[in-house]
C-alpha positions in Angstrom: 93.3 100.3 96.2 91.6 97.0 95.5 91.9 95.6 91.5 90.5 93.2 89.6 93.2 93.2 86.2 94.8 90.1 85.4 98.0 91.9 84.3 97.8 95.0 87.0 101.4 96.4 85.1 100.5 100.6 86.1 99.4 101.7 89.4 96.8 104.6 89.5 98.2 107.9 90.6 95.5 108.8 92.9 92.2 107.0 95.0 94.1 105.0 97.4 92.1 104.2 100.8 94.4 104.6 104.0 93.0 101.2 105.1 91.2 98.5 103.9 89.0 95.7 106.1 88.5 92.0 105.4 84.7 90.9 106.8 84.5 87.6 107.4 81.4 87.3 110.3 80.7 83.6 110.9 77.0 84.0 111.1 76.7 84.6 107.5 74.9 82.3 104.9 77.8 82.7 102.6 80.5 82.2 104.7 83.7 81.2 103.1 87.0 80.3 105.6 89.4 81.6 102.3 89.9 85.3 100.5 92.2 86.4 97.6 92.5 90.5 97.0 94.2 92.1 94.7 95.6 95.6 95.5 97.7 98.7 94.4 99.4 100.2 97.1 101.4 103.5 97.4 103.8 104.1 100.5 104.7 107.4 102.0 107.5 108.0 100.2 105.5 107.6 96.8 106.7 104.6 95.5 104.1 102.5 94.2 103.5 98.5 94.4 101.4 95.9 93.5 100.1 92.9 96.3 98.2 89.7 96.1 96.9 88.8 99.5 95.5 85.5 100.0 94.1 84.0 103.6 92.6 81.2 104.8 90.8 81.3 107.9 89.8 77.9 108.5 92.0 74.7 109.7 95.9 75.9 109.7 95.0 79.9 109.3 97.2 81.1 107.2 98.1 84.1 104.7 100.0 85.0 101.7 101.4 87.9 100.6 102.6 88.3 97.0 104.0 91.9 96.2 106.1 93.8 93.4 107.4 97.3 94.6 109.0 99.8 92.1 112.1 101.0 94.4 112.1 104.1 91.4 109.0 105.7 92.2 107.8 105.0 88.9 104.1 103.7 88.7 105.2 101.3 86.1 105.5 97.7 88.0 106.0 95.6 84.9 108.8 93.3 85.6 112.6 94.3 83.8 113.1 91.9 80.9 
């Protein structure tokens, strides 16, 4: 599930898409070679996460992945003080 909060700290319990698709056609006027996406995600086993995906598609090609999972099961992903 895509998310635009700053401080994403409790995942939804419910509306997550099975898949989600980057489109990036080259013959578009806006065109840009980099993305940054902010998701929730929830595995099969119910655990829930949080992810920060980053790209860049021009010169190197490259991608980032920045992710919290709660190994509880808990939707609360604030980190343990």
């Amino acid at each position: 599930m895509l998310s635009d909060e700053e401080f994403a700290f409790l995942a939804p319990e419910n509306g997550y898409a099975l898949t989600n698709e980057i489109a990036m056609p080259a013959d578009r006027t806006n065109w840009t070679s980099d993305v940054d996406l902010k998701f929730y995600y929830r595995l099969a086993d119910g655990r829930y996460g949080k992810m920060k995906f980053s790209m860049i598609a021009g010169g190197h090609h490259f991608c980032m992945i920045d992710s919290v999972l709660n190994p509880t099961g808990s939707r609360n992903l604030e980190p343990a003080q």
